[in-house]
N, C-alpha and C positions, 0 to 999 in steps of 0.2 A: 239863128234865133230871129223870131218877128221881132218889128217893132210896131208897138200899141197906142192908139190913139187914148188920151187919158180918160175922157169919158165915156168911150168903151171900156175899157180895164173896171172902172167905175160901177158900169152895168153890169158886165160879168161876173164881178166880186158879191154883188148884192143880189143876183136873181141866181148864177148857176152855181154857186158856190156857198151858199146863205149866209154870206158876211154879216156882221152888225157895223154899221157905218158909226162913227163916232164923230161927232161934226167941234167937240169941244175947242179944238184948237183953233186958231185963226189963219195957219199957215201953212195946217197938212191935215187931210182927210184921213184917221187912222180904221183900216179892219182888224175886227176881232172875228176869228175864226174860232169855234165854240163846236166843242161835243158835249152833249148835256149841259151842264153848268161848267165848266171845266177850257177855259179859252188853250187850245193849245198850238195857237200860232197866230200872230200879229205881221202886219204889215202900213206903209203910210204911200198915201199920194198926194202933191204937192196941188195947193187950190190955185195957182195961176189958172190965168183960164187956159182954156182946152189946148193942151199940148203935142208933143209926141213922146211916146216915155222910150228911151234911149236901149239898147240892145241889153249894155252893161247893166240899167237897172231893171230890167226885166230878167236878166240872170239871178239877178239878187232876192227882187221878190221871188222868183220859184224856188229858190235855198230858203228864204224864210218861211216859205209855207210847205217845203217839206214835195213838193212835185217837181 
């Protein structure tokens, strides 16, 4: 499995994927993944600054989102 620079994962989520970013928390960036009106998979990335996101939770986000 790669491991993902977080704001890459960031960008990807929001341009190739048409995430909705939801910036409300203070401690995690949450995507809504949306068909029509209808969210059918969420995922979150932590706002430390720019990280590396770790093999295990890139396993997790792809089980969350179903790829």
């Amino acid at each position: 499995m790669p491991v993902l620079d977080s704001q890459d994962a960031r960008r990807q989520f929001r341009s190739k994927l048409q995430a909705e970013e939801d910036k409300s928390s203070r401690d995690h960036y949450f995507y809504l993944f949306r068909i029509g009106d209808t969210v059918v998979a969420t995922t979150t990335i932590s706002r430390s600054p720019r990280h590396t996101i770790s093999n295990d939770l890139v396993a997790r986000m792809a089980r969350q989102l179903g790829v």
